[in-house]
C-alpha positions as CSV (number, residue, x, y, z in Angstrom):
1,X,1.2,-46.4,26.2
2,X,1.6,-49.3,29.0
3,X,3.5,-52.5,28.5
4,X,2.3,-55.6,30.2
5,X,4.9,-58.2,30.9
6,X,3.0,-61.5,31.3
7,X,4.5,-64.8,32.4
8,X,3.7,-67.2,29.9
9,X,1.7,-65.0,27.1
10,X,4.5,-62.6,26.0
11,X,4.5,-58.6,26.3
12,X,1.3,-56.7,26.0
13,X,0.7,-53.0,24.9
14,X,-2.4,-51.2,26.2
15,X,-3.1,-47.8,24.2
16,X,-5.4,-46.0,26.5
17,X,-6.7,-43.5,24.0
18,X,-8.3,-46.2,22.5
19,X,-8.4,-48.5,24.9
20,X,-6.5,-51.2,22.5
21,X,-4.6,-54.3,23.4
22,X,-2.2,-55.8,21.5
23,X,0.6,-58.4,21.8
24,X,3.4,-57.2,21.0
25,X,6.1,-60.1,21.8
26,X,4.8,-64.0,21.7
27,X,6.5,-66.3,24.5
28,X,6.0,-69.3,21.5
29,X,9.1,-71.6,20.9
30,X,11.3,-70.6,17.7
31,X,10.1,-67.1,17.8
32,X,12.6,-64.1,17.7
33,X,13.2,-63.0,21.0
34,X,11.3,-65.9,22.9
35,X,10.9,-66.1,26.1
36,X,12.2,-68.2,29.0
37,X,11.0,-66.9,32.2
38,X,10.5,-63.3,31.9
39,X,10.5,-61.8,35.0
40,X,11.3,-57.8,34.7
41,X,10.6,-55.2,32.1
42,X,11.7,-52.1,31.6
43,X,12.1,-49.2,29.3
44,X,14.9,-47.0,28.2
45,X,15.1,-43.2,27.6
46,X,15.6,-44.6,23.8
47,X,12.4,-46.7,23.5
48,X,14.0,-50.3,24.0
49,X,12.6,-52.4,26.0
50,X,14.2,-54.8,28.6
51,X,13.5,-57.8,29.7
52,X,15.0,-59.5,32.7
53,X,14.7,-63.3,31.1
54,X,16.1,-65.5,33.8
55,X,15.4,-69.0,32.5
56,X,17.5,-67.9,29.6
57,X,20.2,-65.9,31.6
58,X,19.9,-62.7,29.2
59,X,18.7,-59.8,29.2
60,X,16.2,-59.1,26.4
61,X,16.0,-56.3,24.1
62,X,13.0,-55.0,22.0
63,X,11.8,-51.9,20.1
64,X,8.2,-50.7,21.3
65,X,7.0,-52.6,18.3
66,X,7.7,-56.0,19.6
67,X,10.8,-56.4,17.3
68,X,14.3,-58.5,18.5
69,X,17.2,-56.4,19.3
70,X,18.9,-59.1,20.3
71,X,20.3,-59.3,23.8
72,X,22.5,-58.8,26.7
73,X,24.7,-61.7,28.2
74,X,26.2,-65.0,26.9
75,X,23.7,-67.7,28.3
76,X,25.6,-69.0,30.5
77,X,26.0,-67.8,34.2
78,X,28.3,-66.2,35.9
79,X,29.7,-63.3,37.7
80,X,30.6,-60.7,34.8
81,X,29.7,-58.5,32.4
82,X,27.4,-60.6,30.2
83,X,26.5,-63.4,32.4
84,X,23.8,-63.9,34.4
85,X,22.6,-66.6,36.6
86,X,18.9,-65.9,36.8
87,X,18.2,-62.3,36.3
88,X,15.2,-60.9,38.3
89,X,15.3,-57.3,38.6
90,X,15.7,-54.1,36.2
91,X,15.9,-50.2,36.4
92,X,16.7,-47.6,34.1
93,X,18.2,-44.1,35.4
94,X,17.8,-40.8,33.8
95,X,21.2,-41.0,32.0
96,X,20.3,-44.5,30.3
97,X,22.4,-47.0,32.7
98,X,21.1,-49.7,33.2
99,X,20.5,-51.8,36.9
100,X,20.3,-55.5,37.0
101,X,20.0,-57.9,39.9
102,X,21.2,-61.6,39.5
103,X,20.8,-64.7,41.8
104,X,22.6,-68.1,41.3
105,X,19.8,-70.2,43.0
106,X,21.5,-73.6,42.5
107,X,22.9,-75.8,44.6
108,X,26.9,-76.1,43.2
109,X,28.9,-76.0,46.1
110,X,31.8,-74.3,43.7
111,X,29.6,-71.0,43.5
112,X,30.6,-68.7,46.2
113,X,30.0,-65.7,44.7
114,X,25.8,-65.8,44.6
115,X,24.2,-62.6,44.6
116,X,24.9,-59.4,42.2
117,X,23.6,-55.8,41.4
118,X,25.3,-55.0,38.0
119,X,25.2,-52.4,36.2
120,X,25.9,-51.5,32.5
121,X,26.8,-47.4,32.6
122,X,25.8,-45.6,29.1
123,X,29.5,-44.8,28.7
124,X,30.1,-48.6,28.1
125,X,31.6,-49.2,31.6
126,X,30.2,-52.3,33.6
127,X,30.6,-52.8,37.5
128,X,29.2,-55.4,39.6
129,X,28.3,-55.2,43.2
130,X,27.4,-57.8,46.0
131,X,27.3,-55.4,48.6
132,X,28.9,-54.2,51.3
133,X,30.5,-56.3,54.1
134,X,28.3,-55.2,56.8
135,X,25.1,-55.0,53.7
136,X,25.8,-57.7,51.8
137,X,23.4,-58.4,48.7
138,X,21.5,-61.8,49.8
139,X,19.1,-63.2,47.4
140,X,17.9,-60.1,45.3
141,X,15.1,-59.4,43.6
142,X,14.0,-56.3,42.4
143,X,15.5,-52.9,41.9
144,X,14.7,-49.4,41.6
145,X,16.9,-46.4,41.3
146,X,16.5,-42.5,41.1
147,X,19.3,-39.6,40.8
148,X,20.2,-40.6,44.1
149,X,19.6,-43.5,45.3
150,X,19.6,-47.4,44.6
151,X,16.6,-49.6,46.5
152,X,17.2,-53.1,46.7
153,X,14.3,-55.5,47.4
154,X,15.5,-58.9,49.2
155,X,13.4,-62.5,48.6
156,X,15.5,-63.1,52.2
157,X,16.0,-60.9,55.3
158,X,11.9,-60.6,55.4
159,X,11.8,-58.8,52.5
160,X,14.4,-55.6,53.3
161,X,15.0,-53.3,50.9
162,X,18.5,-51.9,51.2
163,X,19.2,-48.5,50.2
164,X,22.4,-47.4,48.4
165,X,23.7,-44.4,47.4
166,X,24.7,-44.5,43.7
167,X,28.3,-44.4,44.7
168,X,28.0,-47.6,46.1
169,X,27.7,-46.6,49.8
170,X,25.6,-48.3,52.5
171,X,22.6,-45.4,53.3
172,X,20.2,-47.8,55.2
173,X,18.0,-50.5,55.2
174,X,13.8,-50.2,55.1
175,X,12.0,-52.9,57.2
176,X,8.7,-54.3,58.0
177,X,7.5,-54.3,54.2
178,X,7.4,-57.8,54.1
179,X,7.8,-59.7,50.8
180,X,7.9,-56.5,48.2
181,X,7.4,-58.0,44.3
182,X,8.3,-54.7,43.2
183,X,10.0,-51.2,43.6
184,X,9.1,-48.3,41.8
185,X,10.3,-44.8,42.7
186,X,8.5,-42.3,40.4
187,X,9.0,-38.8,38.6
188,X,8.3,-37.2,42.0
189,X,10.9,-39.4,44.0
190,X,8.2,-41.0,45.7
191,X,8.9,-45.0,46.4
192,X,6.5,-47.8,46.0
193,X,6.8,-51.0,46.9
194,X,4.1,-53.3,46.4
């Protein structure tokens, strides 16, 4: 099965067997689970579905039928576990953590603290990263990880992607991509970044 996120129509699910379509998740005022800006969608090892819904500041959750599991984060932005300014970006490991990339895009001169990778680790542990000192995380916007690796797509910087190491570590930076809108690496380790 595929799942279409769509900006403004909800989540789609295409069954290519028999080439069906079907809405699975309305973006409709008052509806469980509705929509604010969905920007990201991804799935878990489980079957939940993700959904990186920045106008809300939370992360969504769904089952593959379309049906609220409620959600991730408090609604109101911030810097720790469960807050988010405006959530862009979402992967999924093998071992179920999952990777989110938040911006605060405002204009408050009393935010310092701007641009986030967090993560939420299966075990129930949370940690979020800006960066390193000399790689600093500036205006992210999409993520992708693997076994080894964490990719990093930029909005800034002419569209870097900056590679981690999942410990954290600075491995190094991919340029002349341009603007990337999305990183994928797939069951092969192959990247893609469209």
């Amino acid at each position: 099965l595929i799942y279409i996120l769509t900006f403004g129509n909800g989540v789609f699910r295409y069954n290519p067997n028999s080439q069906s379509l079907s809405r699975i998740i309305t973006d409709l005022p008052d509806s469980a689970g509705n929509l604010n800006g969905p920007l990201d969608l991804v799935i878990d090892n489980n079957d939940i579905i993700y959904i990186a819904d920045s106008g809300s500041k939370l992360i969504k959750k769904f089952n593959t039928n379309g049906v609220s599991l409620g959600s991730l984060g408090s609604g109101f932005g911030g810097n720790g576990k469960n807050e988010f300014w405006e959530p862009t970006g979402l992967a999924i490991d093998n071992q179920n953590n999952l990777f989110i990339v938040d911006s605060y895009r405002g204009d408050n001169p009393q935010v310092t603290q701007k641009y986030f990778l967090k993560i939420y680790y299966n075990s129930g542990q949370f940690k979020s990263f800006q960066g390193t000192e000399e790689y600093p995380l500036i205006e992210p916007y999409r993520v992708a990880v693997n076994d080894d690796y964490i990719l990093i797509s930029h909005a800034a910087n002419n569209g870097e992607v900056l590679v981690f190491n999942k410990d954290l570590t600075y491995k190094k930076t991919l340029t002349d991509i341009g603007s990337p809108g999305s990183i994928v690496i797939d069951n092969f380790n192959f990247t893609h970044v469209i």
